[in-house]
C-alpha positions in Angstrom: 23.5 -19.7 -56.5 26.8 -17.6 -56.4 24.4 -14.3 -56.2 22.2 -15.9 -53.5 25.1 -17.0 -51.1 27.1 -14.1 -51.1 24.1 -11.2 -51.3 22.3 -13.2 -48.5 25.3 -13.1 -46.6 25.3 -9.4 -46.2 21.6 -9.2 -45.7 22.1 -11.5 -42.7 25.0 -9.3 -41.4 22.7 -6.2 -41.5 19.6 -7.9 -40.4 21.1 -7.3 -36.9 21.8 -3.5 -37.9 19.1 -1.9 -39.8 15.4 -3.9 -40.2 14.8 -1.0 -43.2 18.0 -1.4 -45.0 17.9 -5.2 -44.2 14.8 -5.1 -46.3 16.1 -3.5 -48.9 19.0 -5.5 -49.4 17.5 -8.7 -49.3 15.3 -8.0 -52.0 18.1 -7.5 -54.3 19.2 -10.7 -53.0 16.4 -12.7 -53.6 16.4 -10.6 -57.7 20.0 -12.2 -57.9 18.4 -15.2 -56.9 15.8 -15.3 -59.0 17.7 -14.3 -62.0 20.9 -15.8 -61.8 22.9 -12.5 -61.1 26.3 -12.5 -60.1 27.3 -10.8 -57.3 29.3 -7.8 -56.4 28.7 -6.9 -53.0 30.6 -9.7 -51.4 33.9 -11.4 -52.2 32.3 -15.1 -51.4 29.2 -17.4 -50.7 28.4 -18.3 -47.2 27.7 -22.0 -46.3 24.6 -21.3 -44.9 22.9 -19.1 -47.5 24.3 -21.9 -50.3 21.9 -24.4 -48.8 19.2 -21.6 -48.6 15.4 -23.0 -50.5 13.4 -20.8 -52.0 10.7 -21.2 -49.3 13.4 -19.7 -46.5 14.2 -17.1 -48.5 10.6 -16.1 -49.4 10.4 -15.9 -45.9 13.3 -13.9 -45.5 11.3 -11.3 -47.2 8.0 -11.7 -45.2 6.4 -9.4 -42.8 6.5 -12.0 -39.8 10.3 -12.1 -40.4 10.9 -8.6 -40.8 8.6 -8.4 -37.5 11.1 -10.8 -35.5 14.1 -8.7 -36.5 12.4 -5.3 -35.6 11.5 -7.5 -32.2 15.2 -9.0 -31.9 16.3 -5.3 -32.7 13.7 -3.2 -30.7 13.1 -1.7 -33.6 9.2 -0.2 -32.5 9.1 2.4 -35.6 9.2 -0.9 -37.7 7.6 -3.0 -35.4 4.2 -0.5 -34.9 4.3 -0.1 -38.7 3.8 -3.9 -39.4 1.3 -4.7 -36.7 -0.9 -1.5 -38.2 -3.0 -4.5 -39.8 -4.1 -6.0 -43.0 -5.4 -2.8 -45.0 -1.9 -0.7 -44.5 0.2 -4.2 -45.2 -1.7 -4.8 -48.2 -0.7 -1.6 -49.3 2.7 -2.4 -49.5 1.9 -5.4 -51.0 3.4 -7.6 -48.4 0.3 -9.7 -46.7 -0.7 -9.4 -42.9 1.7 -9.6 -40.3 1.4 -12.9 -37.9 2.1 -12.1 -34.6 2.6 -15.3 -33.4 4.7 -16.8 -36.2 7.8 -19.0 -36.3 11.5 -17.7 -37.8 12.5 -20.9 -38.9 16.2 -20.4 -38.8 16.3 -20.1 -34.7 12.7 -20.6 -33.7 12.4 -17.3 -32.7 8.7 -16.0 -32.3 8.5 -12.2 -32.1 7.6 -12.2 -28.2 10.6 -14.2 -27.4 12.9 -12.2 -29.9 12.0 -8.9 -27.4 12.3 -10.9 -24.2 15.6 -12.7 -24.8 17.0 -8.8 -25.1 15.1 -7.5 -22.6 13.2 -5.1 -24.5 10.4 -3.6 -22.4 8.7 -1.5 -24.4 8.5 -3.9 -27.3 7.3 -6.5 -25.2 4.2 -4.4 -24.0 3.6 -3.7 -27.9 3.4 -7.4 -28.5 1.2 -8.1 -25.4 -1.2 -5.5 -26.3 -2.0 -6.9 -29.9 -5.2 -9.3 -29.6 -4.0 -12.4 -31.4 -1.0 -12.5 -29.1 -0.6 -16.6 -27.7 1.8 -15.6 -24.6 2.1 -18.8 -23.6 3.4 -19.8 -27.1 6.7 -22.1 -27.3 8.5 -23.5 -29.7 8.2 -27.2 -30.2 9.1 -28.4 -33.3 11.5 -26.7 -36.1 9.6 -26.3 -39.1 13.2 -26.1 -40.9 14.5 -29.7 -39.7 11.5 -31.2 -37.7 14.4 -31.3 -35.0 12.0 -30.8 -31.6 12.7 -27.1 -29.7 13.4 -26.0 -26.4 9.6 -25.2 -25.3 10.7 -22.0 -23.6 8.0 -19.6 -22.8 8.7 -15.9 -22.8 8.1 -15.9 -18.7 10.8 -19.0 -18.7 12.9 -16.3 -20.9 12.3 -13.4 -18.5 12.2 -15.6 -15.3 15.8 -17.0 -16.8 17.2 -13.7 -16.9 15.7 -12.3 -13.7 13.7 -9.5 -15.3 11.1 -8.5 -13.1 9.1 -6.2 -15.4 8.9 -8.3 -17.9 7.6 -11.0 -16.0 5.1 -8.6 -13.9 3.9 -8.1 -17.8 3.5 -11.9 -18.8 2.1 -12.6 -15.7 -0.6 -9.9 -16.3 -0.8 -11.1 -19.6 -2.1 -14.7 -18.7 1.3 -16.4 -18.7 1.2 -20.0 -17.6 3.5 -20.5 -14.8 3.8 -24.2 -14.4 4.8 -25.2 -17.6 7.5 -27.4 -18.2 10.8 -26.7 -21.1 10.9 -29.4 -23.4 11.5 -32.8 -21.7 15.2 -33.3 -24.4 15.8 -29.8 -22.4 15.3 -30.9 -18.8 11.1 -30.1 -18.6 12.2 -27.1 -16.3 9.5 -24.5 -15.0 10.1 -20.7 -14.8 10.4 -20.8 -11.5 12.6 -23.4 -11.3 14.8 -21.7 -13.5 14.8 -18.5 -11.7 15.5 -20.6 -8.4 18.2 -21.5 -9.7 19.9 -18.4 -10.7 19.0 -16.9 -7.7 16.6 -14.6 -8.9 14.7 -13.7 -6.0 12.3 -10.9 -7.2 11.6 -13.0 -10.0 11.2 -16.0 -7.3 8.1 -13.8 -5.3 6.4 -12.6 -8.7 5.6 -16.0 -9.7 4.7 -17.1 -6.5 2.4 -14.6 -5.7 1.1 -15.2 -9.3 -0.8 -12.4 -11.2 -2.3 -9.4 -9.7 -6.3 -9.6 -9.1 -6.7 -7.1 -11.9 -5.3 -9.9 -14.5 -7.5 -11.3 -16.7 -9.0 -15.1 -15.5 -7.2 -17.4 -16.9 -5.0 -21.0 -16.2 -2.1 -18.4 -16.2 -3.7 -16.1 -13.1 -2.1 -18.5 -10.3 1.0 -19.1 -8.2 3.4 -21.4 -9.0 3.9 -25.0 -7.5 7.3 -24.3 -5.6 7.2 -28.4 -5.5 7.1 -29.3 -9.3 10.5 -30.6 -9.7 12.1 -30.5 -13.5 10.9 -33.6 -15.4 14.7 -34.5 -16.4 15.8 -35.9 -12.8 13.0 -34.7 -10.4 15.5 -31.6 -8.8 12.9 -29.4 -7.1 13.4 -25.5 -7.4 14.1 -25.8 -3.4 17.1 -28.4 -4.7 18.3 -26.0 -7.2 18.0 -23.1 -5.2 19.8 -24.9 -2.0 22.6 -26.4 -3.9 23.2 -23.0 -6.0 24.1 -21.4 -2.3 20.6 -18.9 -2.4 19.5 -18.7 1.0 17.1 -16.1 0.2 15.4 -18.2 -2.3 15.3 -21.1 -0.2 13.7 -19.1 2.4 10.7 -18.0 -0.3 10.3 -21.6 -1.2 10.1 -22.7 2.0 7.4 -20.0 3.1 5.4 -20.9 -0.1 5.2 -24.5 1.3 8.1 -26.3 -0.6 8.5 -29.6 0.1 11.9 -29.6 2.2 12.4 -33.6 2.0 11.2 -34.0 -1.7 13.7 -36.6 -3.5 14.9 -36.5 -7.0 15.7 -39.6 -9.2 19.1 -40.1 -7.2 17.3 -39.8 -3.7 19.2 -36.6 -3.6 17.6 -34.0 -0.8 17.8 -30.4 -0.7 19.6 -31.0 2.8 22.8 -32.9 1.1 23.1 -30.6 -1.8 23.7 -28.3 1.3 26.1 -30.9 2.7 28.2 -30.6 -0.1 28.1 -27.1 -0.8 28.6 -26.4 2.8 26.4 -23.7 2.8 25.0 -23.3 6.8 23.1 -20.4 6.4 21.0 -22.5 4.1 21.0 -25.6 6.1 19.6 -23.9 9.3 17.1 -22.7 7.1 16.3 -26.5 5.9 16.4 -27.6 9.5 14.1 -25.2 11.0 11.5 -25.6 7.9 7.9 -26.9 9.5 8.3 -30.7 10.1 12.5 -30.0 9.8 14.6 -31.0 7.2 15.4 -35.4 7.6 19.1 -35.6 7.6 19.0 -38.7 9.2 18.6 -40.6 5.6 20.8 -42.5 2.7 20.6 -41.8 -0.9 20.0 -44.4 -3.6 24.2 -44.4 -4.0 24.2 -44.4 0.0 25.7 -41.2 0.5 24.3 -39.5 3.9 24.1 -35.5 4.5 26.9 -36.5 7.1 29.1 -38.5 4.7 29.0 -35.9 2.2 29.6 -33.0 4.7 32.6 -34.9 6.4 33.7 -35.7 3.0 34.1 -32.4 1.8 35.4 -31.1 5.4 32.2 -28.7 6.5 32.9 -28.7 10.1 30.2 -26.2 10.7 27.8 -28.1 8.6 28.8 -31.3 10.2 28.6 -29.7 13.9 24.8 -28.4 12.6 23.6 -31.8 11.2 24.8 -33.6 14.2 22.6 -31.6 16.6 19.9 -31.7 14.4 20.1 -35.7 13.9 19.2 -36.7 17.6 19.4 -40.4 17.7 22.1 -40.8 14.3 22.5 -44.4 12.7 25.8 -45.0 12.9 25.5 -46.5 10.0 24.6 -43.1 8.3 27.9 -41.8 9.7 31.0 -43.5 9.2 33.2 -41.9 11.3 36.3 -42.2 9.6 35.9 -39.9 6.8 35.6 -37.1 9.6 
């Protein structure tokens, strides 16, 4: 196992590099392996490749994994090469490429390996092969049965506020109200590009796909009400206590729900009171049907508490002209 560790440890280190030369080496790695070799390349083993079975390292040698690296890497010389199809593959004596499979050391398919580096042209490669899933997520490790993250390549895109990309899922059939894995919060894209601030991502996936897209459950706008499954924080609640007006203004136009609870009885309106962000809170207030700040939480905190807690004069001016009638109850005077 000497050979394995410390060979494997420089195949890993060029994997990032060089898919061709990452080839190469790792199949004089996996020789060493096989046949007990001692190594010379590398001065000493590597945790993780000590613990490597034989099944991770015949995958280390597949096409799917050489496919996630030339994704990872935006490697399209190797990538177009692999995805040429059975009868070329073959050839090489290597099997059939799966588009669609699973790295099991990071859960990496190859469409989210070219999204989570933002690499465009990769990415329309991908979506153009047939046997694409573009709404596929990791679940479940294969490696340790420990569940994944669900992320979706639009979450990945609509995360990192890349608009082409997620014009190109979109197109694609991406599902837009899908939730992250509920032990990661059950979040939606567009709740997580609300909450970054990403407005352009914000109106792609509420306008949905263009009418040229393919009909599909992925062809529609997205719900700017479904709240993340973790807490029930609405993408308007995110957006609002983040300090994105602009957002806030999109979600309200879509039709968000502007007094929509989470678990805590939290509003939109006294994440705003905390923040002390007014050009969001006269956005909340003038919403159709107006924000409520006339309300308590479930740990009875008010929008006014909260606001005269933290010192927002101007929020605290702006709530009590919009809270006609306030239940002096709500407002405790003395924290002012």
């Amino acid at each position: 196992m000497y050979g394995v560790s410390c060979c494997l440890s420089a195949c890993l280190l060029v994997l990032r590099m060089c898919s061709t030369s990452y080839l190469l080496l790792l199949a004089v790695c996996t020789a060493c392996c096989m046949y007990s070799v001692p190594c010379t390349m590398y001065p000493m083993p590597c945790t993780r490749c000590a613990v490597a079975t034989a099944a991770e390292l015949k995958w280390l040698v597949s096409p799917p994994a050489r496919l996630v690296s030339a994704a990872m890497d935006d490697d399209l010389t190797t990538a177009k090469h692999l995805l040429r199809g059975q009868r070329e593959s073959q050839g090489l004596g290597l099997g059939q490429v799966d588009v669609n499979a699973v790295d099991p050391q990071d859960n990496l398919t190859p469409l989210l390996a070219a999204t989570s580096q933002g690499h465009e042209d990769m990415v329309r490669l991908l979506l153009a092969q047939s046997a694409l899933d573009v709404n596929q997520a990791v679940v479940t490790s294969s490696r340790s049965g420990v569940p994944g993250n669900g992320v979706t390549a639009l979450m990945e895109a609509s995360m990192q506020g890349n608009e082409v990309l997620v014009e190109l899922l979109l197109a694609s059939g991406a599902q837009v109200d899908t939730h992250t894995a509920e032990g990661y919060g059950g979040m939606t894209a567009l709740w997580l590009a609300s909450s970054q601030g990403h407005a352009g991502v914000v109106g792609l996936l509420l306008k949905g796909a263009d009418k040229g897209a393919d009909e599909g459950e992925g062809v529609g706008e997205a719900d700017p009400s479904l709240a993340r499954l973790a807490d029930g924080i609405t993408p308007l609640m995110a957006a609002a206590g983040g300090g994105h007006a602009g957002v806030v203004r999109q979600l309200l136009e879509a039709g968000a729900a502007v007094n929509a609870r989470d678990s805590d009885g939290v509003t939109a309106v006294l994440n705003v009171a905390e923040s002390g962000d007014l050009e969001t809170l006269l956005l909340l207030l003038a919403a159709d049907g107006g924000a409520e700040v006339n309300y308590m939480s479930n740990n009875h905190f008010s929008p006014l508490i909260v606001a005269c807690a933290h010192g927002h004069y101007e929020v605290i001016a702006a709530l009590l002209d919009a809270g006609d009638g306030f239940d002096n109850t709500l407002a405790p005077w003395h924290t002012c």
